[in-house]
N, C-alpha and C positions, 0 to 999 in steps of 0.2 A: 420679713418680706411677706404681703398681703397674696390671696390664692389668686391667680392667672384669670385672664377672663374669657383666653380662648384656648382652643387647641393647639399649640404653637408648635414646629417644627424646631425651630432656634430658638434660643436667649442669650440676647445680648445684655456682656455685664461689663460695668464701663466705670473707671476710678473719679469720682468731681473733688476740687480742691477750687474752692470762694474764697477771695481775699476779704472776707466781713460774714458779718453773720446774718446769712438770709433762712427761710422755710422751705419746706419740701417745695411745696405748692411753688415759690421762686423758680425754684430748679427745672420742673416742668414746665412752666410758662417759657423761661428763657431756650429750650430745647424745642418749642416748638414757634417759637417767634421766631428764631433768627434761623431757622432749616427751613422758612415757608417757601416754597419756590424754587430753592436751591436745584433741585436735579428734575424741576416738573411736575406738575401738578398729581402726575402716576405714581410719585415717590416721595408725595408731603406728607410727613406725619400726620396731618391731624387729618387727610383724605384718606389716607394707610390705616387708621383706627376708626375710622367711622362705617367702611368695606369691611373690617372686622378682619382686616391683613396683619394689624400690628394689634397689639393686646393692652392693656393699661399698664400706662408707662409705672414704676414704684420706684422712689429713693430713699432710701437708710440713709443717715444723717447723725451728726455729732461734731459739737465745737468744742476747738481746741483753741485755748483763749483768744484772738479776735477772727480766727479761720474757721470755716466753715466744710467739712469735709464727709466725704459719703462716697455712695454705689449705688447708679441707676441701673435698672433692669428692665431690657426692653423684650418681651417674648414677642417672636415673629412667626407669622405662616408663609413669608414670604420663599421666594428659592433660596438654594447657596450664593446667588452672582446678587440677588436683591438687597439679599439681610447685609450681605458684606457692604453693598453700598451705602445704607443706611447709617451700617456703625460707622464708616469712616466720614459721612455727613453730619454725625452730632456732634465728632470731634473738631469742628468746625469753632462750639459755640465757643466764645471767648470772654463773656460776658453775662453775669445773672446780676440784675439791678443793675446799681451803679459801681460795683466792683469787676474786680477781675476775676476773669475764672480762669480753668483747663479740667478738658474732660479726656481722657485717654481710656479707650475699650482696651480691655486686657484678659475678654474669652467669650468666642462663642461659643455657647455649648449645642451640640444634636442631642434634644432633649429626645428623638425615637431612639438613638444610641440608649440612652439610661434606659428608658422602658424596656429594651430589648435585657439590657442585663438583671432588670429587675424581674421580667417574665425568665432568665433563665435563673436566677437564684432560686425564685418562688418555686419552678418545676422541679429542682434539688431536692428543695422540701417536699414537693408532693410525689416522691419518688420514693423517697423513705416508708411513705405512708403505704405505697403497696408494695416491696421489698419483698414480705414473707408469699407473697406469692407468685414465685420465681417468674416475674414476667420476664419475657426477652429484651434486650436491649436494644438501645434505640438503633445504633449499628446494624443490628442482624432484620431488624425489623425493614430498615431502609434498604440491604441487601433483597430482603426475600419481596418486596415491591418491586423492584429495578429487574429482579429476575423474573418476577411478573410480568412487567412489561415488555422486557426481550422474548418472551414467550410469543408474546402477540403477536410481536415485530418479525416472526419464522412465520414465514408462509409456504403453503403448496404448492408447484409448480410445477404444470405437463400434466401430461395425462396419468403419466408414473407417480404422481402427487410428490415429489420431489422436494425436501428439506432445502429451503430458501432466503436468502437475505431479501429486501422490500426492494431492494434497486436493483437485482438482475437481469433485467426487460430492459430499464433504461439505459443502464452502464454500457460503455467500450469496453472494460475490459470485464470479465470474470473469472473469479477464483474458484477453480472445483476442489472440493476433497471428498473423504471419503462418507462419513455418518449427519447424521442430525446433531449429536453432540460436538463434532465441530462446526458445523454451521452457528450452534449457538454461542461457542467461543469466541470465534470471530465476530460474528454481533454485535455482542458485547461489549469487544474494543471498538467496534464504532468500523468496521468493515462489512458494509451491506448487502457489496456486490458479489456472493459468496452463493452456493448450491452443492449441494453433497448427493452421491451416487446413490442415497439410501441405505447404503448399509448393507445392501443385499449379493448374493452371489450368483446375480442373473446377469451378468455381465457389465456392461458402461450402456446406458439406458438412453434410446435414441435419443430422447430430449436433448440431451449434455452432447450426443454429437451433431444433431441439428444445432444449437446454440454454437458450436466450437468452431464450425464452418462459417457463420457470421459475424463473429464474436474474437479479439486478442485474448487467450485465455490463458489461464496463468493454474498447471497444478500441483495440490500443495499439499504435499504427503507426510505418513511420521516419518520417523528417523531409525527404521528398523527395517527386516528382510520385510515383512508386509508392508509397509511402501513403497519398495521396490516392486514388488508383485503388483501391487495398485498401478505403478506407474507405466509397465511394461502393458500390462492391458489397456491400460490409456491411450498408448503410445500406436499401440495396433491399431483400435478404433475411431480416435478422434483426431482433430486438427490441432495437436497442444502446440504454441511457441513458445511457454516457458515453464522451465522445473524450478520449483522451491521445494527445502527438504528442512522439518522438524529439526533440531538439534537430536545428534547422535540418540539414541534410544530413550527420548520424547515422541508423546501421541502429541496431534495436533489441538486434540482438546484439551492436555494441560500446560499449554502456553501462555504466559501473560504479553500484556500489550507489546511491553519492548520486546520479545523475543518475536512475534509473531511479525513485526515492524523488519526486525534485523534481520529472517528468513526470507520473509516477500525482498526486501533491498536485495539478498546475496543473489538473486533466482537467475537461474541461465540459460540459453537458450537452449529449448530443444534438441537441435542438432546437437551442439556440445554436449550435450549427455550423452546423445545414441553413442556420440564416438567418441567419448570417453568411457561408456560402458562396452562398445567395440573391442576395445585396446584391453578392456581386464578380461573378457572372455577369450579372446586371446592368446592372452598369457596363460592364464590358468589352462584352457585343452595345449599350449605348447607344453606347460608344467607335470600335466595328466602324462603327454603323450612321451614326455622322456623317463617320466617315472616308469611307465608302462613297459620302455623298451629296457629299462635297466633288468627287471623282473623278470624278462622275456627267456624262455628259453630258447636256445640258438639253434631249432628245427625247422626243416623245409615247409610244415604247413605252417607251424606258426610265424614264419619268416615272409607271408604272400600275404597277410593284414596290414602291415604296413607300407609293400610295395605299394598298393592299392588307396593308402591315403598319399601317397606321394605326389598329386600334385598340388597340397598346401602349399608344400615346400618351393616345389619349380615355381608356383605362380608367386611368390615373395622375392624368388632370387632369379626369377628370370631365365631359367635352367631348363629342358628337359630332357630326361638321360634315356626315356623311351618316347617311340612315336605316339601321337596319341590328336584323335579327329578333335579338328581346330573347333567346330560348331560345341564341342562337348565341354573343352578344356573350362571356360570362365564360368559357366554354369557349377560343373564342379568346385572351382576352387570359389567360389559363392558362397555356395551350399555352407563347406566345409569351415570358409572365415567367421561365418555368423550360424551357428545349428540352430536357433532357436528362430532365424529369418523364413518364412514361407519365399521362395526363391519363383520369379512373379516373370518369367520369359515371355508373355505376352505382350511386355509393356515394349518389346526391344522391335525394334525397324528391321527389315532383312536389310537393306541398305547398309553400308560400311562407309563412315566418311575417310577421304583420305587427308590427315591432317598435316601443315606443315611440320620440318621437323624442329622447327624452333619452338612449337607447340607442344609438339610429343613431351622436346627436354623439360620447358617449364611444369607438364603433368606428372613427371617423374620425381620432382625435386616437391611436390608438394604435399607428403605425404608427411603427415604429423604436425602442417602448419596451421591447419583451422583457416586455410585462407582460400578464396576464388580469384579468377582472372577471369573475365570480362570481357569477348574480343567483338568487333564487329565482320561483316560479312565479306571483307577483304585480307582476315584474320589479323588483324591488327589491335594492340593493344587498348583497349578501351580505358579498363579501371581493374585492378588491384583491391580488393578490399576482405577484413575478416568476416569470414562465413556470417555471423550473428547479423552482419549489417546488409545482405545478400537481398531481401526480399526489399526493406523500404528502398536500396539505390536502385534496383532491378524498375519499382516503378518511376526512377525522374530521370531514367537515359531513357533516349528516344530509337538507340541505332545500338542495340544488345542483337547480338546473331548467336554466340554461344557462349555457354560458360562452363567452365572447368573447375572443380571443388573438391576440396578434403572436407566433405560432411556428409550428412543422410538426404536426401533428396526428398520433402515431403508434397502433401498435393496442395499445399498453401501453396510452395515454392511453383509446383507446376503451374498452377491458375494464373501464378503475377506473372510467371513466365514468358507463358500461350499469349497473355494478352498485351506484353509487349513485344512480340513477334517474334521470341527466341526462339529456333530451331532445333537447337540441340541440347543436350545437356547431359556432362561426364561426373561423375561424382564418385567417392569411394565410396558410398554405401547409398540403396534404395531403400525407403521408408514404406509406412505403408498408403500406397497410392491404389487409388481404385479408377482415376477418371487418367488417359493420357490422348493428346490433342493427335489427328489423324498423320499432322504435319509437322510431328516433333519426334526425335529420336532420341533415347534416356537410356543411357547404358552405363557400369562403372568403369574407371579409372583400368584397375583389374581385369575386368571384360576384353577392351579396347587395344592395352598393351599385350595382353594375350593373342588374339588376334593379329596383331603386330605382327608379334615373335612368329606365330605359327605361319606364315605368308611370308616371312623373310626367307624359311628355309629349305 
């Protein structure tokens, strides 16, 4: 086979069987007489070679006593949908002279395919050539660029200069965690919308709670006591709706893609944290507090420490075995249900609603269900739904007057509230709120049936 005469993308190679014994030059003529026309003047052979589309046609030849048989090769720069049309065009001819022919293609080849494998053999060899001086491999070379470039891709943000992914401005949601080495984690895997607290111990930096008040944020801590810690100070200062947590004792910057994937999927809402971290502090000062009394010696002073937390107890079991000022009791047993709560009495109405008592029962019964009731302002039953979905149904009712809830009460919660006219709102536990509407009353579950009890008797 003669050298090519152009740059060709394809080569078409095509089997000819002549019933007589003709010449190459035959074989070419007949390939281009009877394809003249055939698909358009844009797809005739000899228009296709003269544009320098198709390349010089070559046939290898040999006769086998009175048959004539060979392989045309037609190199093309044509596309893939062109070339293919072409070869199934020459399989047309049927005829060179006055014999009978058949021509059947049986391969195109991507002659860039070969050059690419011959550019990667050749690089084999010249790899060899500098071996003894231990360069880095292609692998680690192509890592320390990409980590180059995720380099670039952390930006500063705020005045705090703020470890950043490029889309945190644009995004609905963002992911906070804690340092610049996870920011660049996540990067990485290709999650942008990410900013870290910097790493420092000056607390959660206004930027991240200006952004958290605008912003669905999502944060996403390791999987050890210091994400917890991270997460409770979070919790005080910013507007979070959702906790994701590290696998058990992983940092969030040594996570791969799927794992970082599988954390953000498992993440839950805020509230569900606070009160399921409620329910273990809980337990543990109830755990503390019976250890404590087993130890106890059975003496008059020492016997007046416990009188005095006694009304954890009354306010769970609805009990109280001394008198004690009704304004005082809910505060107390507050205080005492969450110690690490700054207990926030400002936010409370002097106002007392008197609720019906079909109300009362279903506020009693809802304690451990993670769920709200929804009434409007003739206390009638609105909606029913699990705490996590509380905020988006709060904005598409129109006629919400109060609502009643086994969660944390936060000031996301208050804002959608206020602004669809909700008046009141009972919850087991208050979050950290800083703004409450003139015309809205926020007390616990706790508070309210206190109060109850203490005006019953």
């Amino acid at each position: 086979m003669g050298a090519l005469t152009i740059v060709a993308k394809y080569l078409i190679i095509a089997n000819v069987e002549v019933q007589g014994t003709v010449e190459k030059y035959d074989i070419i003529g007949a390939l281009f007489s009877q394809t003249e026309g055939l698909l358009g003047n844009e797809l005739d052979l000899r228009e296709l070679q003269m544009s320098g589309r198709i390349g010089r046609i070559e046939v290898e030849t040999e006769y086998k006593g009175d048959k004539t048989v060979g392989k045309v090769y037609i190199p093309s720069n044509l596309d893939r949908y062109e070339t293919a049309l072409v070869a199934a065009m020459i399989e047309t001819v049927d005829k060179v002279g006055p014999y009978n022919a058949r021509v059947q293609v049986v391969e195109i080849k991507d002659l860039r395919e070969e050059k690419r494998k011959k550019i990667f053999d050749r690089a084999r060899e010249l790899l060899k050539l500098v071996e003894h001086e231990a360069l880095p491999d292609t692998k680690e070379l192509i890592t320390k660029f990409m980590e180059s470039i995720r380099e670039t891709e952390v930006i500063e943000y705020g005045p705090e200069k703020l470890p950043a992914g490029p889309e945190v401005d644009t995004a609905d949601t963002v992911i906070i965690v804690e340092g610049r080495a996870d920011v660049l984690n996540l990067v990485k895997h290709g999650f942008k919308n990410v900013i870290g607290l910097g790493g420092s111990s000056g607390g959660v930096p206004k930027t991240v709670i200006e952004l958290s008040k605008k912003k669905t944020t999502i944060a996403f801590v390791d999987g050890d006591r210091g994400g917890e810690m991270l997460l409770k100070e979070l919790l005080k200062y910013a507007d979070i709706d959702y906790i994701a947590r590290a696998p058990p004792g992983k940092e969030v910057e040594q996570l791969t893609a799927k794992e970082i994937t599988k954390a953000l999927r498992n993440k839950i809402p805020a509230e569900e944290y606070l009160a399921s971290l409620e329910k273990r502090e809980r337990k543990m000062i109830e755990e503390a507090r019976q250890a404590q009394a087993q130890q106890e010696i059975p003496q008059a002073q020492a016997i007046e420490v416990p009188i005095q937390e006694q009304p954890q107890q009354v306010e769970k079991v609805q009990v109280t075995p001394q008198p004690q000022p009704a304004q005082s009791t809910p505060l107390t047993a507050q205080s005492q249900a969450t110690p690490q709560q700054v207990p926030q009495p400002q936010q409370l109405s002097p106002e007392f609603p008197q609720l019906p008592p079909n109300v009362i029962d279903e506020m009693k019964k809802l304690g451990g269900t993670l769920e709200a009731i929804i009434y409007d302002d003739h206390w009638t039953e609105v909606k029913r739904i699990p705490v996590r979905d509380l905020v988006d149904t709060l904005q598409q009712l129109p006629n919400a007057y109060a609502v009643v809830f086994d969660g944390v009460c936060t000031q996301r919660l208050v804002d959608v509230a206020s602004s669809k006219g909700v008046k009141l709102l009972i919850m087991s536990r208050v979050g950290n709120i800083t703004k409450v509407p003139t015309d809205m009353l926020i007390m616990t579950i706790d508070e309210y049936l206190s109060k109850v009890s203490a005006g019953t008797k």
